[in-house]
Backbone as CSV, one residue per row, in Angstrom:
resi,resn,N_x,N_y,N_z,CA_x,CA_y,CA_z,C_x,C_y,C_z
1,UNK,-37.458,-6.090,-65.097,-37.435,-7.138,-64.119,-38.098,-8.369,-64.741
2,UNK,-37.703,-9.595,-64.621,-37.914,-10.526,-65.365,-38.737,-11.579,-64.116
3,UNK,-40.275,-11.606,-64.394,-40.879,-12.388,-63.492,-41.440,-13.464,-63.822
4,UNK,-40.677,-14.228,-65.216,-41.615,-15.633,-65.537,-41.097,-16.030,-64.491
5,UNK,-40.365,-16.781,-63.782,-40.186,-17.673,-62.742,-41.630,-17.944,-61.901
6,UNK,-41.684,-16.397,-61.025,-42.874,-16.232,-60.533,-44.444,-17.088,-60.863
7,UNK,-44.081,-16.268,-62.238,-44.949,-16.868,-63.327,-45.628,-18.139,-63.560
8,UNK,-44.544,-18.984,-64.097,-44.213,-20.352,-63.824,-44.669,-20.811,-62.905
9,UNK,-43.962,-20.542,-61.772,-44.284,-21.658,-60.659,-45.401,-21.171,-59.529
10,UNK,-45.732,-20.155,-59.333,-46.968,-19.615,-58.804,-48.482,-18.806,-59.990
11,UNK,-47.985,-18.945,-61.083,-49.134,-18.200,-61.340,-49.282,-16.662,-61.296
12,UNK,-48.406,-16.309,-60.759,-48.168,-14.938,-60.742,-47.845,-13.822,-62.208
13,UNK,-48.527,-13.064,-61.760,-48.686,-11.669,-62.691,-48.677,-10.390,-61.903
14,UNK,-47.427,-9.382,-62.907,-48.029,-7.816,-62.194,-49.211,-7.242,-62.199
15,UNK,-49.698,-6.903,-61.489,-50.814,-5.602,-60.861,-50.412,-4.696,-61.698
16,UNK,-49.058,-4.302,-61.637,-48.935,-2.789,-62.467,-48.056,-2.840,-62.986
17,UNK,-47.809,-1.803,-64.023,-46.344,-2.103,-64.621,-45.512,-0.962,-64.085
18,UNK,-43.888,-1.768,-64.108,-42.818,-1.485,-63.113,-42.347,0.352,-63.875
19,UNK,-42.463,0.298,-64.662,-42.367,1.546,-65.092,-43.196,2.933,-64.608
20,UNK,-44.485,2.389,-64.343,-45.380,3.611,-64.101,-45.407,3.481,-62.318
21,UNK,-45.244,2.253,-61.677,-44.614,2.694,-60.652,-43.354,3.259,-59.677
22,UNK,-42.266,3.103,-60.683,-41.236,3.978,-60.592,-41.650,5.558,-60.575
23,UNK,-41.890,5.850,-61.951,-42.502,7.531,-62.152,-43.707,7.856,-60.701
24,UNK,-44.406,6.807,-60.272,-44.933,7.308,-59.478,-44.439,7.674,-58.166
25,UNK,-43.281,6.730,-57.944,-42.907,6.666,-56.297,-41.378,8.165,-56.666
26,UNK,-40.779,8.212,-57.812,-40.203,9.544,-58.014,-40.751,10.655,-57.625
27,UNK,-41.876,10.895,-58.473,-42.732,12.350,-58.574,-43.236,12.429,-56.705
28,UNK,-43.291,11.246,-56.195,-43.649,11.266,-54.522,-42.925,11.673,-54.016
29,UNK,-42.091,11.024,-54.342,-40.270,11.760,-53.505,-39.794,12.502,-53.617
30,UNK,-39.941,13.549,-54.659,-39.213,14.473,-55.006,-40.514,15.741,-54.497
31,UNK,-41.539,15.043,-54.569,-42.869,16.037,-53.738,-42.798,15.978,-52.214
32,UNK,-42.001,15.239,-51.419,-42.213,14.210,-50.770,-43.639,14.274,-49.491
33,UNK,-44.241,13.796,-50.575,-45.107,13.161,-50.287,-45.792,11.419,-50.060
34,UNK,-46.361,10.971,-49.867,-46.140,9.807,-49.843,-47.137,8.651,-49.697
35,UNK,-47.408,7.724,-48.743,-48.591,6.784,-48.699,-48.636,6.408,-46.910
36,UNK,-49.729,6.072,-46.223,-49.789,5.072,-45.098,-49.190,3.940,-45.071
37,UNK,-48.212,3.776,-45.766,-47.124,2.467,-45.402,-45.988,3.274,-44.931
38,UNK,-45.208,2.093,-44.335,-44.083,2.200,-43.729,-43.000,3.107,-44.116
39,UNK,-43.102,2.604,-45.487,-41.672,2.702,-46.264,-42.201,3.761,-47.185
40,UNK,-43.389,3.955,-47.708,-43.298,5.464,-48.025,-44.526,6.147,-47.415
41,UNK,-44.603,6.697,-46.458,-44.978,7.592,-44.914,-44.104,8.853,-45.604
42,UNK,-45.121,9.984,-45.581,-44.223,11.617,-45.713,-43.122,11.930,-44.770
43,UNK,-42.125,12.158,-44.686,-41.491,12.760,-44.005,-42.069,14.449,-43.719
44,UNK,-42.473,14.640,-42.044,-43.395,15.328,-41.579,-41.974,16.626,-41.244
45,UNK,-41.537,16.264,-40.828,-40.480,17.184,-40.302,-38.925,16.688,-40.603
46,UNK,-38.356,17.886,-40.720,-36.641,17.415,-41.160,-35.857,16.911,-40.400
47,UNK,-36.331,17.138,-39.429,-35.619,15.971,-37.792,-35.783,14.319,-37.819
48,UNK,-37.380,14.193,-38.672,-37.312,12.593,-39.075,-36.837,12.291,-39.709
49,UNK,-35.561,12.222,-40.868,-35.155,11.644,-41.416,-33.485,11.393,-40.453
50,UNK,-33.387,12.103,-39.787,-32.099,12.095,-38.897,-32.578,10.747,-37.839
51,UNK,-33.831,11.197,-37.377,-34.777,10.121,-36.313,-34.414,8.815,-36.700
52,UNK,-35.033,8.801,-38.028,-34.681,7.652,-38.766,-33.619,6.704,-39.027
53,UNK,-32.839,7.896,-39.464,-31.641,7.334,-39.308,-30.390,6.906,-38.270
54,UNK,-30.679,7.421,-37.261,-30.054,6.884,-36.039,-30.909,5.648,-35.606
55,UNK,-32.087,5.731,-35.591,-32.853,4.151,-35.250,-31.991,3.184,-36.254
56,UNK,-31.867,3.412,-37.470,-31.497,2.141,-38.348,-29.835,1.681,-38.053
57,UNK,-29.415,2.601,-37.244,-27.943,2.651,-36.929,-27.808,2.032,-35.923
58,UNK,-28.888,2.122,-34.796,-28.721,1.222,-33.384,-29.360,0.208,-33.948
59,UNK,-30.218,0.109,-34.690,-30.282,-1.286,-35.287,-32.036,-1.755,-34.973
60,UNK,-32.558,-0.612,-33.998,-33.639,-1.055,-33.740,-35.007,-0.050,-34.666
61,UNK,-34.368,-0.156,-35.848,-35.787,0.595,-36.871,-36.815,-0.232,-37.003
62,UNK,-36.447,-1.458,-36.911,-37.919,-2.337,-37.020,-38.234,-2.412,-38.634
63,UNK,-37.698,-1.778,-39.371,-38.348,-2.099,-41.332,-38.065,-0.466,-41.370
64,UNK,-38.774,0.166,-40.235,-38.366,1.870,-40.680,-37.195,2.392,-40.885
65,UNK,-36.934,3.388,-41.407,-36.298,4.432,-41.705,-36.587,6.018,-41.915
């Protein structure tokens, strides 16, 4: 991913590199396990991902899935 722009015009730099957070959010998912955010929250039961997915279908997930 190419972030001089960022760079450039804000000053901006990664926190981490995009590689070791890939391997990390994999090895989560495939554990699925996950974090207190939204978007990666464990899937607790196998009914939430169906949950999920009918919310994003009526349209009212809000960011979730």
């Amino acid at each position: 991913m190419d972030t001089s722009r960022a760079h450039e015009l804000l000053g901006w730099r990664p926190a981490h590199e995009a590689g070791s957070i890939l391997r990390e959010w994999l090895t989560g998912a495939a554990a699925g396990t996950g974090r207190a955010t939204p978007v990666l929250r464990p899937v607790n039961r196998p009914g939430d991902q169906v949950a999920g997915a009918a919310r994003a279908i009526r349209g009212d997930s809000a960011g979730r899935v």
